[in-house]
N, C-alpha and C positions, 0 to 999 in steps of 0.2 A: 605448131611452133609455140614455145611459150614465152612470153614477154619475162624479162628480170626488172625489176625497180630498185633503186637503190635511193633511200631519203637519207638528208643531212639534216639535223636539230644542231644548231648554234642559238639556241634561247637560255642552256644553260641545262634543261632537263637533262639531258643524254649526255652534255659536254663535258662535266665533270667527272662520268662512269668508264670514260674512254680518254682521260690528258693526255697521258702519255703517245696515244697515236696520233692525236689532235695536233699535239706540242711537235711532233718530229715531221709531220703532213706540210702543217706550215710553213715549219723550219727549212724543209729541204727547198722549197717550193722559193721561200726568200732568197736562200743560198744560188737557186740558179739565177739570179738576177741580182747577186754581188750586194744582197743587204746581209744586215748583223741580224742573226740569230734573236727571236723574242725571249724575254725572261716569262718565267711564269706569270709575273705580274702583268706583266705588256698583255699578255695570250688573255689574262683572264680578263682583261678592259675588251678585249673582243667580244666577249658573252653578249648576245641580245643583237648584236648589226650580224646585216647579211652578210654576204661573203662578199659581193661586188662591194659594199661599202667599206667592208676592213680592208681590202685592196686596194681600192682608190685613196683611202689616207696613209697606209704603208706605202706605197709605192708613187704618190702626192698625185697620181695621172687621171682624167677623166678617158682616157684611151680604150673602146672598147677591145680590138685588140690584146692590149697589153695587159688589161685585165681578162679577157679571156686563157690567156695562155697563164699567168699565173693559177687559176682556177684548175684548170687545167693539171697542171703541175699542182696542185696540193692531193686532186683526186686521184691521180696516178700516183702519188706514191704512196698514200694511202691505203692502198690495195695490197693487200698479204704483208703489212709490214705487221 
């Protein structure tokens, strides 16, 4: 059986080569939990924070939970979009 890995770079290397997928992962991922859409500008003030910490400020929750499920929901749509 062979293992699949899949890595995420939000430091900015990789982030810029892929916006567009970046920008809509996000986006939809807010949308299921009834926030506004980031602007380009919003998305690029993300560069550099992990992902649990640009969650916990969009979303203002220390909730593990609720930050998993948005996690969650950015990786999943992410995939073949």
């Amino acid at each position: 059986m062979q293992n699949k890995v899949a890595i995420f770079d939000f430091d900015g290397t990789l982030f810029f080569d892929t916006f567009n997928l970046n920008k809509y992962a996000m986006n939809k991922a807010l949308e299921k939990h009834n926030l506004h859409a980031l602007s380009e500008g919003e998305l690029i003030q993300t560069v550099g924070d992990t992902l649990p910490d640009i969650v916990k400020r969009l979303l203002k929750t220390d909730e593990a939970q609720v930050v998993n499920d948005f996690y969650l929901g950015c990786v999943g749509h992410g995939q073949g979009a």
